[in-house]
Every structure is written in structure tokens, then in C-alpha cells.
C-alpha positions as CSV (number, residue, x, y, z in Angstrom):
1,X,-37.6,60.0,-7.9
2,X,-39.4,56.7,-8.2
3,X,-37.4,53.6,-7.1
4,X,-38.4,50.5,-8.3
5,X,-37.7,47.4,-6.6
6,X,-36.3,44.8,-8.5
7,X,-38.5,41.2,-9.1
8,X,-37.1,37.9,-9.5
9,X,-37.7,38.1,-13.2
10,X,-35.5,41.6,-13.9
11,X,-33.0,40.1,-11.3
12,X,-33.0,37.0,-13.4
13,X,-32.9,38.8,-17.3
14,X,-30.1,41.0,-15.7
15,X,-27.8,37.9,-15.0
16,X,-29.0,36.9,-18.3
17,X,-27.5,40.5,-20.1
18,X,-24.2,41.0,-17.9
19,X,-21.1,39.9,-19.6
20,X,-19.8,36.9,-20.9
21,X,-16.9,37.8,-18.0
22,X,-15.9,34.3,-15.4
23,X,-17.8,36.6,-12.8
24,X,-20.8,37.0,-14.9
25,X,-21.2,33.3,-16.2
26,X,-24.4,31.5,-14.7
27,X,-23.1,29.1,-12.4
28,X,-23.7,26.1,-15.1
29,X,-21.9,27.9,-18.1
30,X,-18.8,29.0,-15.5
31,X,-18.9,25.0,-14.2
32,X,-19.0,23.2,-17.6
33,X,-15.2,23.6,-19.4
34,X,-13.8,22.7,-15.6
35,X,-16.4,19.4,-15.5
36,X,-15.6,19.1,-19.1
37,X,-12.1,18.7,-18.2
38,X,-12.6,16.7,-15.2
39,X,-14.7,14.1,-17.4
40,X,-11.9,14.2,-20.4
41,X,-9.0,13.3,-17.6
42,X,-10.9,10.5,-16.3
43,X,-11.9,9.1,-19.6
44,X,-8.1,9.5,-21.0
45,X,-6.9,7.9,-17.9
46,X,-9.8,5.0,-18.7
47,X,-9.0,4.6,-21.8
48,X,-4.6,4.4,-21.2
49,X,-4.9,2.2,-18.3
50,X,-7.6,-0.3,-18.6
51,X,-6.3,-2.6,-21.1
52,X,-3.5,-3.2,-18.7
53,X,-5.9,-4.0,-15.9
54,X,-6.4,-8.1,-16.0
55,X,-9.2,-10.1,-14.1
56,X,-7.4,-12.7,-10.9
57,X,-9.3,-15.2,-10.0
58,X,-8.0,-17.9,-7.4
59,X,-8.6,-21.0,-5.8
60,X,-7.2,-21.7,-2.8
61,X,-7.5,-25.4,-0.6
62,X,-7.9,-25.1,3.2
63,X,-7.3,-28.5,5.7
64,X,-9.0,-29.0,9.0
65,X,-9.1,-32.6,10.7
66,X,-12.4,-33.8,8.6
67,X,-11.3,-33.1,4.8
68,X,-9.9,-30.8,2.2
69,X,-12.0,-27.4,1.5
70,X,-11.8,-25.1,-1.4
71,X,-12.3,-21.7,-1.7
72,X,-12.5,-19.3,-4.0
73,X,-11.5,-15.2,-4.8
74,X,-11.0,-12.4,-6.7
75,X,-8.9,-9.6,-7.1
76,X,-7.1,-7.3,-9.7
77,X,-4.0,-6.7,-11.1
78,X,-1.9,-4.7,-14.4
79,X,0.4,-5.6,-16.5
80,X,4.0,-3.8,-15.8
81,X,5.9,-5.3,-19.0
82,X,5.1,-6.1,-22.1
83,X,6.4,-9.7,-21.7
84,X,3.4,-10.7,-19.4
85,X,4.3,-9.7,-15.7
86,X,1.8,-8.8,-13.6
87,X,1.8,-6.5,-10.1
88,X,-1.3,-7.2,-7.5
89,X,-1.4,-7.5,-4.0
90,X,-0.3,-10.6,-1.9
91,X,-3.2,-11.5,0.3
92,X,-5.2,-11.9,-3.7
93,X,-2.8,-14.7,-4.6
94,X,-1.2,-15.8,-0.8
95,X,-1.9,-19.7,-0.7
96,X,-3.6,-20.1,-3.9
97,X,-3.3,-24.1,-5.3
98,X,-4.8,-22.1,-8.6
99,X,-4.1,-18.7,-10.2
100,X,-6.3,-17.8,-13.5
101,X,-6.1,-14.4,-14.9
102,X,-8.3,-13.0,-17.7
103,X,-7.0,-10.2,-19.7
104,X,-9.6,-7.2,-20.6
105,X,-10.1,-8.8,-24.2
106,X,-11.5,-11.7,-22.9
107,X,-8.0,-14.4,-23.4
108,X,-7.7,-16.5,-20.0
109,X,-3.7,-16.8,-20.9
110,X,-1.4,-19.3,-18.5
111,X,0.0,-17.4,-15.7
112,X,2.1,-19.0,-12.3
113,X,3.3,-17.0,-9.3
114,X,6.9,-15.6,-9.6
115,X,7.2,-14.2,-6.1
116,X,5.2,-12.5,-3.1
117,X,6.4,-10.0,0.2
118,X,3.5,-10.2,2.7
119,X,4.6,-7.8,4.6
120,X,4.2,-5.1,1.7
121,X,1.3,-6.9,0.1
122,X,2.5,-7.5,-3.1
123,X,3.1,-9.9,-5.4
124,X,4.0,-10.2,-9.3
125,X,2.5,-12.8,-11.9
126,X,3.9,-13.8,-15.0
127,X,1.3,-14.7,-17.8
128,X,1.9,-15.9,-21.5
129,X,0.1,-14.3,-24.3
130,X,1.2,-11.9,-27.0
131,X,0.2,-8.1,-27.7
132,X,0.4,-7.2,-24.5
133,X,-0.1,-3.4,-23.4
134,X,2.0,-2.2,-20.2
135,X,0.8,0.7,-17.7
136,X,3.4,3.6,-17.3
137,X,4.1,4.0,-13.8
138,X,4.9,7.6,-12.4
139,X,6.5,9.0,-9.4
140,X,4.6,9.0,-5.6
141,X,7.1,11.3,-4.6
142,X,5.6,13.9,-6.6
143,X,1.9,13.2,-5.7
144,X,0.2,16.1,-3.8
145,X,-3.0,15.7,-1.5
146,X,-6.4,16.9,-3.5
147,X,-5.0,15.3,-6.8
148,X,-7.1,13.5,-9.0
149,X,-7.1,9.9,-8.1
150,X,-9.0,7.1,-10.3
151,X,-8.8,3.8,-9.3
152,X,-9.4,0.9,-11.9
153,X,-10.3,-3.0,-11.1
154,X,-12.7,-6.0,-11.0
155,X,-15.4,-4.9,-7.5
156,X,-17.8,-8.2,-7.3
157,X,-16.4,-9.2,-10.6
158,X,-17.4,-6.2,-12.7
159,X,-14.6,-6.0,-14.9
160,X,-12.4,-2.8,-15.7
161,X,-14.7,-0.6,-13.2
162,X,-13.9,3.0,-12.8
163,X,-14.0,5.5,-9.9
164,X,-12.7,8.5,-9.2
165,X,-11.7,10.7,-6.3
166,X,-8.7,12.6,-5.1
167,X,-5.7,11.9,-2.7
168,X,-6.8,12.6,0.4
169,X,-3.4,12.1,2.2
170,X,0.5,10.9,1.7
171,X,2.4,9.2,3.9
172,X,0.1,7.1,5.5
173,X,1.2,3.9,7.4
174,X,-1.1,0.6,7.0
175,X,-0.7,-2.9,8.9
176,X,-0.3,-5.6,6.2
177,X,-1.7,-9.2,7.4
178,X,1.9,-10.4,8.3
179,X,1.5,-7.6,11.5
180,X,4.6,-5.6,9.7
181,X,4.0,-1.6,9.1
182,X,3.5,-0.8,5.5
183,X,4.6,2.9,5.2
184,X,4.1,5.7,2.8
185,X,0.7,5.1,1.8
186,X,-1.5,6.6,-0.2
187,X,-4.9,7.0,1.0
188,X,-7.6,8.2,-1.3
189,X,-11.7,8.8,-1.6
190,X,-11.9,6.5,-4.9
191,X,-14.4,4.3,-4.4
192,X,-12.5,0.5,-3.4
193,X,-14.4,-3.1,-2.9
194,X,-13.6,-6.5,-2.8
195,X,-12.3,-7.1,-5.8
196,X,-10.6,-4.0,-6.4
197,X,-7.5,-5.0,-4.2
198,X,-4.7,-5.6,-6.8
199,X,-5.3,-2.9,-9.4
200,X,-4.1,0.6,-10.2
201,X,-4.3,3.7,-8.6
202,X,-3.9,6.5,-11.8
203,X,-3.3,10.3,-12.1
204,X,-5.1,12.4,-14.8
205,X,-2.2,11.3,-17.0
206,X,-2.7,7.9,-17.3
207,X,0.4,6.9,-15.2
208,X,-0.1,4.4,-11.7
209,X,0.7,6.1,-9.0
210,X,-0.6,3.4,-6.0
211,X,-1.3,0.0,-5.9
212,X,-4.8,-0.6,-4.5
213,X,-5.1,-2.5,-1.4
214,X,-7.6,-2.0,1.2
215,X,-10.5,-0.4,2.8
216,X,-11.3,0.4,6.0
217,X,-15.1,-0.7,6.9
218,X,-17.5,0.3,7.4
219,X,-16.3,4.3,6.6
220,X,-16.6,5.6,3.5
221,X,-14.1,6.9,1.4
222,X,-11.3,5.6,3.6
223,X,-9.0,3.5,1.0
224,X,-5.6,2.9,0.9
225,X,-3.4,2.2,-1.9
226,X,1.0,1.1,-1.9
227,X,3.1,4.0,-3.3
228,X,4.3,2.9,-6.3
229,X,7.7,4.2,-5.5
230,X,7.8,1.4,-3.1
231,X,5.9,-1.0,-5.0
232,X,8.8,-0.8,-8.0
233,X,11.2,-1.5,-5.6
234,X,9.8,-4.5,-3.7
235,X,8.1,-5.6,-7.5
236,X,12.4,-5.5,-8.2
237,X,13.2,-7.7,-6.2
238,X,10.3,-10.3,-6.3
239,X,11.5,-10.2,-10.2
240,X,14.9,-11.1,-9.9
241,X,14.7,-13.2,-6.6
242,X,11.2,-14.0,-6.0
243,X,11.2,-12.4,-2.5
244,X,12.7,-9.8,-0.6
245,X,15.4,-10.5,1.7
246,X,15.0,-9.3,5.3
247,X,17.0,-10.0,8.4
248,X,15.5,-10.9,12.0
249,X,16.7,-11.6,15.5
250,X,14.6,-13.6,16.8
251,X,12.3,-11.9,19.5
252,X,8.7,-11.7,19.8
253,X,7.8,-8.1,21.9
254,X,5.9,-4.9,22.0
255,X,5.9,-1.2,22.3
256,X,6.1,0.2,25.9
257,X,7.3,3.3,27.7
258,X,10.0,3.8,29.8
259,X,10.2,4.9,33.1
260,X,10.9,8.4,32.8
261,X,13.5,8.1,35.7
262,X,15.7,5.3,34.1
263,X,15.3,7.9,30.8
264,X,17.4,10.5,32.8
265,X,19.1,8.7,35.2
266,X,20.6,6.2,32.2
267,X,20.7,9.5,29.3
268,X,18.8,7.7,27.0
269,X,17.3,9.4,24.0
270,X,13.6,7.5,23.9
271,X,11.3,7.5,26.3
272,X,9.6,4.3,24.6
273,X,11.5,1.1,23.7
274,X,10.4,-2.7,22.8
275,X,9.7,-5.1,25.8
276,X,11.1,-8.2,24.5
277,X,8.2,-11.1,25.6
278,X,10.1,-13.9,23.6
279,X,13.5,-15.3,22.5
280,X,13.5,-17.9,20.1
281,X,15.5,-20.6,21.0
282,X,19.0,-20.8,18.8
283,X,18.4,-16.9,17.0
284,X,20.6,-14.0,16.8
285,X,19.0,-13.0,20.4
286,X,19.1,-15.7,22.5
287,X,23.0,-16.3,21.1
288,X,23.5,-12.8,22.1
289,X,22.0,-12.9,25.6
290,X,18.9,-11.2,25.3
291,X,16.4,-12.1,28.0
292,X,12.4,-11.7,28.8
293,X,11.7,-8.5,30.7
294,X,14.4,-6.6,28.5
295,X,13.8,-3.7,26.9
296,X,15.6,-2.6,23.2
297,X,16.3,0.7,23.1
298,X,18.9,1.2,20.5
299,X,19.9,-1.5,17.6
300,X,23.2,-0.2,15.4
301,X,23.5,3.1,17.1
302,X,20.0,4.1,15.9
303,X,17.3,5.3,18.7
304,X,14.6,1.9,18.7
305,X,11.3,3.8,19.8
306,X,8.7,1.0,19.1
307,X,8.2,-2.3,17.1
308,X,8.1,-0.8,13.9
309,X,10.6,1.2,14.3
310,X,12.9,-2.1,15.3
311,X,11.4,-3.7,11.7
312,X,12.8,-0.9,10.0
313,X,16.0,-1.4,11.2
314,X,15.7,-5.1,10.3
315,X,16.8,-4.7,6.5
316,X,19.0,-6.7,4.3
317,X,21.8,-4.3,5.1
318,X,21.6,-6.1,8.6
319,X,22.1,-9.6,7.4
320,X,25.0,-11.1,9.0
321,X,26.1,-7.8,10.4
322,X,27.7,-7.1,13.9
323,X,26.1,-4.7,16.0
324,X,25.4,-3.3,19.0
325,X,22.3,-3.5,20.9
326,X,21.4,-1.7,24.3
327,X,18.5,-2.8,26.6
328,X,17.2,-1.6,30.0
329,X,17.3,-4.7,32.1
330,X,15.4,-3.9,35.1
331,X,17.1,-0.4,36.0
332,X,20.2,-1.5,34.6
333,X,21.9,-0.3,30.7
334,X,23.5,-3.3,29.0
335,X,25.1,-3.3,25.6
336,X,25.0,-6.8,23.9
337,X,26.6,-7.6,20.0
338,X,24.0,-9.4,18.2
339,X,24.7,-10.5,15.0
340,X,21.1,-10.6,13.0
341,X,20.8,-13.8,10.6
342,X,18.4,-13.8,7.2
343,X,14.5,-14.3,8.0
344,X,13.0,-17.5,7.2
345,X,10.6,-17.5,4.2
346,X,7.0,-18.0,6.2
């Protein structure tokens, strides 16, 4: 029998002729409904979300001994209700002596600051003009990693720019400027720059699903983005009291372990605690007898592992609140009652 080897061209007619089966498609007619679909989520999303999205623009005055200097920036934000409030990030509008927002139709309406939280970066604007179109915000608790991400904002002052991604992970923790711990954040692959911080991060259904807020330089496709679970929350409060409550004790310190011999000689149930390097004069600590050199370990019965952890704990459910502290003083286990007073507005 004569065998005859196959060419590139019989090869090529034969994947041609096979059947119009997902296995047989060429590799360009198998791809196109799933890019097709890909391209018709990202436009719908477009299309839902960007009218919402609105231009910030800020000018902000900074003092030194000479004279008086203005500056100038940009950022993003989106309209949450149809009355005119606006959610975007608190470092766009922190210290502004100016705020001018430009809706995506061009109207420059009035708009004043109604509240910030630094240590969650956010902030909410109210503006005054009519026809307004809100976003529809989802649920972050039920965003999964490798989801389609698209991120919408004003880069460089492009207005209503679009790029897409996925989630790349949940439950990320980020260091806002104030030095507190930001925690479940999104991070993502959507392409962020200056100017982006402020606006929405969007599923393929048009909903926000993350607040976008930073980038880490100079990696690529490292961007973070506030959960909207917790922006709604903190967004809440701003609303009604144009901040977020948050107690404090009055002690400046830092993360450090523990000598593993005062862990089991004194049965505690960390082997890290904070090292308290400073007591306000006149706070909860000092009133309580908290001292340099001591180390927190436990605040209300709950374990205190590190700084953050101690923020946490330092909620408006602590204001004015009775509780027991223990330190490691030296090689010594104290308890002390501190009572925790409402922080200061910075």
C-alpha cells in the first residue's frame, strides 16, 4: 500500500472540512462568541456606569515661612444618589481650599465636602444639578478572584477612560496615608493612574464593586481598589455625621515579639504584642497607668497580636467603655482598666 504523507496544505484543507464541532472550530472562529461576549460586557458596563463617573479637580493652599503656595490635582469620583452625592477617595479632596467637579456632560455644577475618614480613604461630595444618574452598587462579599474587573475614571485628565482586567485577589490589606490598615481590599490588573483614584471599580453587570485607590509603582498590574461593602458603610456614616467615630487610648507603639519564655511562663495566648513607645499626657493610658517599655497583649479580653490588630479593637463600641487591658511589664503580667475616650478629628 502506498502511504502518503500529509503537506501543510492537505493538513490545512482537512481542518478546513472537519466539523463545525467546538473541537473542530479554527482557533479564530472557536475564540470570537467568547471575545464577543467579553467586548459586549465591557461596553454594557461602559455604557451603565460612565455617566455616573464625574471629573474632581482640586486646589489645595500649602504654608511654609516665605508665603502661601497653591497646588493643584485630580482625581475621580461617582455619583451614589440621585440627589447629587458623590463617593471618592480622601487623599483626592484631603485639604482642598477648592473642590470643582465636572459631570460627564460637560456641567461644572457647585459641589462642598460633606465628610472624609482618612484612615479608609474616602470621602463623599455633595453637588447641585438636576438629572442626575446614580451607579448601582453590588456586593464584595460575593466577588470571586479571576472576575471581570473594569475600572472607570479621569488618568491625566482623560475623561471617562476605560480598562479592563480581572480580580486578582480578595481580602487584601492596604496602608492608607493616616498609617491605619485598610482591610478587605480588592486588588485587581485594571489598568490605574493618577487620576483614576476616586472612581469605580465595575463587574460585567454594570454594578461598583471597589472604590479605586492606589497603585503600587513601579509594578504593573498591581492596583488596589476599597470593597464596596466597606465603602457603604463608612460612605453611611460620613452621610449622616460627616465622619466616622473611632475611639483611642492614647499610645504611640509598634509590633514586637515576645520572649517566648514570658509566653509560657505567663500562659499567654500571643507570642507578639505592641511595645508601647509613648503615653500621651492626660489620655485613657496614661490615666490608666500604662508606661514606656510595656507591652499590650490583650485589650477587652481579646488576644492584641500587633498594631493593627489593637486599631481594630479601637471601634466606636469602645468609646467610653471600661475594660481590661494586660501588659508584660518587664517579666511581669499586669492587668490595668482603661477606659478609651472618642479620637480627636485630625
Amino acid at each position: 500500500m502506498k502511504t502518503v504523507k500529509p503537506t501543510l496544505r492537505t493538513i490545512a484543507d482537512a481542518h478546513r472540512e472537519s466539523p463545525t464541532s467546538p473541537e473542530g472550530l479554527a482557533p479564530s472562529q472557536g475564540d470570537a462568541p467568547l471575545l464577543d461576549a467579553y467586548s459586549q460586557a465591557v461596553v454594557h458596563a461602559a455604557e451603565e456606569v460612565s455617566p455616573s463617573v464625574v471629573n474632581i479637580e482640586v486646589r489645595k493652599t500649602r504654608s511654609n515661612k516665605d508665603n502661601n503656595r497653591e497646588a493643584s490635582g485630580s482625581g475621580s469620583g461617582f455619583i451614589i444618589s440621585p440627589d447629587g452625592l458623590v463617593l471618592t477617595n480622601s487623599h483626592v479632596v484631603h485639604g482642598a481650599s477648592s473642590i470643582e467637579v465636572m459631570l460627564g456632560d460637560g456641567r461644572t455644577p457647585d459641589a462642598h465636602l460633606i465628610g472624609e475618614d482618612p484612615e479608609t480613604d474616602l470621602a463623599v461630595l455633595r453637588i447641585y444639578a438636576p438629572n442626575l444618574k446614580s451607579v448601582r452598587l453590588g456586593d464584595s462579599s460575593q466577588v470571586r478572584v479571576g472576575q471581570l474587573a473594569i475600572a472607570i475614571g479621569n488618568p491625566y485628565g482623560f475623561q471617562c477612560t476605560v480598562t479592563a482586567g480581572v480580580v486578582s485577589a480578595l481580602g487584601r490589606s492596604f496602608r492608607a496615608d493616616s498609617g491605619r490598615l485598610i482591610d478587605d481590599v480588592i486588588q485587581t490588573d485594571a489598568a490605574l493612574n493618577p487620576g483614576n483614584s476616586g472612581g469605580p471599580l465595575v463587574n460585567s453587570r454594570g454594578e461598583v464593586i471597589g472604590v479605586n485607590t492606589a497603585v503600587i509603582l513601579p509594578a504593573q498590574g498591581i492596583c488596589f481598589a476599597i470593597a464596596i461593602d466597606t465603602a457603604k458603610y463608612v460612605a453611611g456614616w460620613l452621610i449622616k455625621d460627616g465622619r466616622i467615630r473611632r475611639s483611642y487610648i492614647g499610645v504611640g507603639g509598634q509590633t514586637v515579639p515576645v520572649h517566648r519564655r514570658v509566653v509560657r511562663y505567663h500562659q499567654l495566648t500571643v507570642d507578639t504584642g505592641v511595645l508601647v513607645l509613648s503615653v500621651e499626657p492626660g489620655s485613657p493610658a496614661a490615666e490608666a497607668g500604662l508606661r514606656e517599655g510595656d507591652v499590650l497583649v490583650e485589650f477587652g479580653g481579646h488576644p492584641v497580636t500587633g498594631i493593627d490588630r489593637l486599631h481594630k479593637l479601637l471601634n466606636e463600641s469602645a468609646i467610653a467603655k471600661p475594660c481590661a487591658v494586660t501588659v508584660v511589664r518587664r517579666t511581669e503580667k499586669l492587668t490595668l482598666q482603661i477606659t478609651p475616650a472618642e479620637a480627636r478629628k485630625k
